[in-house]
Every structure is written in C-alpha cells, then in structure tokens.
Phi, psi and omega in degrees: 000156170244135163279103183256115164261226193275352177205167215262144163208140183299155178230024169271169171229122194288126144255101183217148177048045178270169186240126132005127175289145143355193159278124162293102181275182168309081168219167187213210222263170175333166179289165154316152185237112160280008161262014171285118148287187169183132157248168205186131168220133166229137188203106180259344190225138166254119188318348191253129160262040177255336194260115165320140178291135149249101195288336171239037151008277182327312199295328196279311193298270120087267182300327158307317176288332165270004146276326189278009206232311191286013188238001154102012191269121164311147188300294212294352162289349178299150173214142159208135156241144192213142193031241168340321181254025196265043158273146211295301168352304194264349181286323191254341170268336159282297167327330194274305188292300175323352178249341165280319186305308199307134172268181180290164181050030164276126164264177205200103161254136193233142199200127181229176185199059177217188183287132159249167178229157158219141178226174168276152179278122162302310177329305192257018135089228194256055142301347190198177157226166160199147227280152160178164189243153212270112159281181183272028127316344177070040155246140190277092173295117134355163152279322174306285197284350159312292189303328162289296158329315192255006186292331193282320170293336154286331160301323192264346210254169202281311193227138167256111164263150166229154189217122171261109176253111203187171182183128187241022112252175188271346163184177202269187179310124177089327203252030199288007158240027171274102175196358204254170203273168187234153157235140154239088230016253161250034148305111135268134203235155188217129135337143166256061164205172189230133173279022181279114168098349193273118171289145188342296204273352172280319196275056168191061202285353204324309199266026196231150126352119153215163210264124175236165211278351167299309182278328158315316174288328174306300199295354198260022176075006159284159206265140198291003181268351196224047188205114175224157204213075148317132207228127181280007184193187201233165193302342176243349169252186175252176158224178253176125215250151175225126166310343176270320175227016159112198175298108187310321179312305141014221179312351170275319175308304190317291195304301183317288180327300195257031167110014165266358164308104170272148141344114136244023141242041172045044178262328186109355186224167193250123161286182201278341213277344194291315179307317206274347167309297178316318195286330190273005154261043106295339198264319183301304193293308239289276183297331169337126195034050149291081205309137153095006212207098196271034153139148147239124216226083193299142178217149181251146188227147160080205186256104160334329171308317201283158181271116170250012160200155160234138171256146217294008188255356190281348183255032182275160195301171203261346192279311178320299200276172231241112207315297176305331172296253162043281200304305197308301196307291202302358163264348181261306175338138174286174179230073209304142172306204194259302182326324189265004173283322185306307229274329192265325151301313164306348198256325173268004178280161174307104170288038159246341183269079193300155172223153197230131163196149175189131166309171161269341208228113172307319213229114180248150177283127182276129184085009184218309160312130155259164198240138176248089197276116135256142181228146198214069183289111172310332166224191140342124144177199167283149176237102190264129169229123191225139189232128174279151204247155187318278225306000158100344183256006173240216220186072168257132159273116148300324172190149335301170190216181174303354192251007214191084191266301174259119165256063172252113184281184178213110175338124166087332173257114151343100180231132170262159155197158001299171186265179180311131168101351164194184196224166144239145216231097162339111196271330181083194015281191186263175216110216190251124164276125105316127205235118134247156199223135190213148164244125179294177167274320194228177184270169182237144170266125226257330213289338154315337195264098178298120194203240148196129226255128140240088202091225176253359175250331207286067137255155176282136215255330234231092158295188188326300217277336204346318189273357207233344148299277201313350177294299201290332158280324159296348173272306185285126165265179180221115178265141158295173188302174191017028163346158179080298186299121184340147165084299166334131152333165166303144160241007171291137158291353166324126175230139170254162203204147137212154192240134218220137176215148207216126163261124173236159190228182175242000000 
C-alpha cells in the first residue's frame, strides 16, 4: 500500500531478515500482572490407603508456580492447595472464589497433580465411562462437574488454560496390569490413577465412551479460542509421577515453557502446540526402555495457537548477538510468511470480543484503487491495523501512522479510515493483501517496535528480533496507572481481532 496525502509516500513497514529468536534459556516474560490468576492443586497422599502415594508432588507444585509465574501471574494472585487440603469441598470452593476474583478479560490458570479415576456412568448404563480426579478425600470431582464449575470462567475469561497430570486409565488395552509402580534405582516411577471404585472395563476404555473436561467445556458454550486443556496422556494410557522430579508431563512441559521450546515455524512467538511438541519428545526419551510401559502421549484440546508466555531472550538487543551465529541461523531458520505472523496474532483475541471490519472494495487496481476499511467495535478500545504485503515479505502497521495518532474507538461508533488527509493506494505487486484488524482493551506501545522515520509516514517497524517484537507488542498491552478502577481503562491484554484479505492486480 501507499500513503497518498499531499504528497505520495510508502507506508511501509519492511520485514527482512528477521530471525529465529536464538535457544531460549529461562528468563522471562512480562512483569506480573493482576489481571493473571492461578489455582495449582497437587495432592500425593490420600485418606484411603488403597490409593498409592504419589512422592513427587512436592516437584510438581514447584514447577506449577514457575509456570504460572513465567505466565505473568503475580504470587498474591496464587491459590495452592496440597494434600490434606485438596478435599473436593475446598477445591470446589476455591474455584467459586476464583470466579468471583476474575474479571472481564483475565487470564486464568488451573493446573492439578494426582491420581485420576474412572468408573462407569449409570446414566449411560455400559455404554460409557466417566472421568475425574480423585481430592484427597477420596471423592472424585467429575469432568462434567469440572466443566460446569470453570465453564463461567471460561466464558469471561481472555484464555483460560488448564493442565491436569493425571491419567484415567488403568492400563492400556489388554495390559490391565501395567498399573503397578516401576523403580530406577532411587526413582520411583507410580501410575497417576487409582483403581479404586473403577471397573475392570472403565479402567481399559480403548471401546468405551468418555467424557473429557474439553468437549465439557464446548458444550457448556465457551469459546474455543479462549480456552486450552492439557492432558498428561491420552485417554486409554497412563501417565506417570518420578519420585525425584514430579510428573513427566510435568517437568518436560515446565523446561520447554520456560525455554527449551523452539520457533518451529518462525513466527516470532512459541505457542502452546510448540511447547507441548518439545515436552512430549522429552517424555518419549524419558520413559525409553522402561519395562512394561509403551509410551505417554501429552494431548492438547482447544487453542493450540496460543502463546502463554513470552520469553525474555527473544529481545535480546541485536548488539548481544553473536554476528556469524546469526548469519548462520538466517540461512537455516524457518521464516513464517508475513501473513501467518498475522494469522497467529489472530489466534490470540478474546473469542467473546465480537468485532465488525470489512473492506469496501476486495479487489483493488494497483496505482489507481484505494483500499477502504470500515470498522465497528462493541466496545471501548484501541484500534490496530497490520497488513501483511501481496509480495509475501513485508510487514505494514497501517494504523495508526504519523497522519492518524489517535486511535482511540467508541463502542458501538462507526470508523472508515482513511480518515480526511490522506488515502492508501494499492502498491502491488499483485496478489493477496492481509489486513488484520484489532481493537485492544488497553493501548499497546509502539515505541517497543524499533524503527526509522522516512519522512512523515515512513517507518520500519521490524529488526533483527522483528517477528517476535511485533507478536509481543501487539499481544501485550500497557494499561495506565490505575487501570481497573471505575472510570479508569482496562488493565486487561484482551483483544477482539478479524482478519480481511484484499487481492490486488494491475
């Protein structure tokens, strides 16, 4: 696109030659947040002493606070409960206050760590089974009633993730005495399931029905962008506590999250589906030549796309990095298009923050067509526009620019743009223009983006690090001081987003 005022200027912003962020060590993501929650329940001893101890608890709750920690949630936003005090009761009562604390456009992490059980449902006679993890009361909270409880939060909330390390059979098809603990010298390795109360053929399900808290939540109307559900095993296997470091879903999830996670399509941001690749070929090696024991398999529900932390090495200044490493990566690295960096941004708005954008003209003439936005936001917010270019390589923020400063909307009011004073005129080459357009909860700060003024519209937005700036400033807000507070802005990263695509010809 071109920006024609009074006089003509590109209105790009060049993405060339960004990079793979580096191997990511542990550093980290944004400061705490108060709009971040966490509830964390880890529970190894149980009132029944038919239910095996699971020993590495301690290890698991550890790593549940630095993951929620590397997710931006503040300690006084934390609730942990551990053994004794996880009874389904108190458990179901934290949950109740966690739905009173969240506001709208909060996130929210939820993370357990015990024994699951499964039995049969009477409703469906033997048609089925259904699931649930065992408080330390020896009472079973359901996926149903999991799923009815966190469904209001999920509803309000911008992401809610949940990750349960737990496993709700008793062994795989056939093998129903693969259930008993394994040693490695002084590793203890325990199933996280209990045959207690469970039947033969619930605790082996390959043929059975089940209920799981993902498809609970779909049914209970949450919106599927804004709710992902991590599972330490697939539904017929077990997964598996090490007395030494906690739960192998566990700590291979934790390490990835917090930087052994790579790029592996060169977007600029590590997604939940990239983290959960890394941790389960940690887990594959883990368990290798175990006897008896053919695999854990981590499965993910809802959206994979989202980013839940960012990590702090993707900014290191470009002076940092070591030129020839460098050189080296940008010829091997993948490089995601411009388009699927859009795509992927797009992947993180609130699906409750309906938005109205549309062009006027699909199909623009290059050097004669202006490209024309309407835009119709339900609420209050910021107004963002980033258009990835026909040529597959470049990058423009469209709005706001040096001609167009505030972009500040109003629920419910109509905005075209351009506004009065200037135009954008289709630049070519031909092909598919990508527009995404999003209005924030709070403003974003551009001043993150590095770049350089040529004239009065012209700057470059995209360095070295480029793709992986422009993820986290357009994802992350900057709320002003006293954010929240009647009257007061949003302190939420919450976005509503559509993404418009415009073909141009000559």
């Amino acid at each position: 696109m071109k920006a024609r005022p009074a006089l003509m200027a590109t209105l790009c912003l060049a993405l060339s030659g960004a990079l793979v962020a580096p191997a990511l060590a542990e550093a980290a993501a944004a400061a705490p947040r108060p709009t971040r929650h966490a509830l964390i329940i880890g529970i190894g001893e149980y009132s029944d002493p038919a239910v095996p101890e699971l020993r590495g608890i301690r290890h698991d709750l550890i790593s549940a606070r630095r993951m929620a920690a590397a997710m931006a949630v503040p300690d006084a936003n934390i609730t942990v409960l551990r053994d004794g005090a996880a009874t389904a009761e108190r458990i179901r009562s934290e949950i109740a206050a966690l739905d009173r604390r969240v506001a709208d456009g909060d996130r929210v992490f939820i993370y357990y760590s015990g024994h699951g059980t499964r039995w049969a449902d009477a409703q469906i006679q033997a048609e089925g089974c259904i699931e649930g993890l065992l408080a330390s009361d020896g009472q079973a909270l359901t996926n149903v009633e999991l799923g009815q409880r966190l469904a209001p939060l999920a509803r309000r909330a911008d992401k809610m993730l949940v990750f349960y390390d737990a496993c709700f059979s008793g062994g795989v098809a056939g093998s129903s005495q693969r259930t008993r603990g394994l040693r490695d010298g002084a590793e203890a390795i325990t199933p996280k399931f209990t045959r207690a109360n469970a039947t033969d053929a619930c605790a082996q399900p390959s043929n059975y029905r089940t209920r799981s808290l993902a498809a609970t939540l779909r049914q209970q109307q949450a919106m599927p962008e804004n709710v992902v559900h991590i599972a330490a095993s697939r539904p017929d296997e077990l997964s598996f506590d090490s007395s030494t470091r906690g739960g192998f879903a566990t700590s291979n999830w934790r390490d990835c999250l917090l930087g052994e996670a790579q790029d592996l399509d060169g977007s600029g941001a590590i997604t939940v589906d990239e983290v959960t690749r890394c941790a389960q070929a940690k887990v594959t090696r883990a368990l290798a030549g175990q006897p008896g024991i053919l695999g854990q398999q981590l499965t993910v529900a809802g959206n994979a796309g989202f980013v839940p932390a960012w990590m702090g090495a993707a900014f290191v200044p470009p002076a940092a990095v070591n030129v020839a490493a460098t050189a080296s990566t940008a010829a091997t690295s993948p490089r995601a298009p411009p388009a699927q960096i859009l795509a992927e941004l797009h992947g993180q708005r609130d699906g409750q923050r309906q938005l109205l954008a549309s062009v006027r003209q699909p199909l623009l003439k290059i050097g004669a067509d202006a490209l024309q936005i309407d835009v119709n936001s339900p609420r209050d917010g910021y107004l963002y526009i980033a258009q990835a270019g026909s040529d597959g390589r470049s990058l423009y923020l469209l709005y706001p620019n040096e001609l167009a400063r505030d972009n500040r909307v109003r629920g419910g009011q109509a905005v075209a743009l351009p506004g009065a004073g200037w135009e954008l005129v289709a630049g070519g080459p031909p092909g598919t223009e990508t527009l995404l357009v999003m209005v924030t909860d709070a403003p974003r700060d551009l001043s993150g983006l590095p770049g350089e003024r040529a004239g009065p519209f012209v700057k470059t937005l995209l360095d070295e690090q480029g793709r992986a700036r422009l993820q986290w400033v357009l994802s992350n807000g900057t709320p002003a001081k006293g954010c929240g507070q009647p009257g007061a802005a949003s302190c939420s990263d919450a976005f509503g987003a559509v993404l418009l695509r415009v073909e141009t010809v000559r």
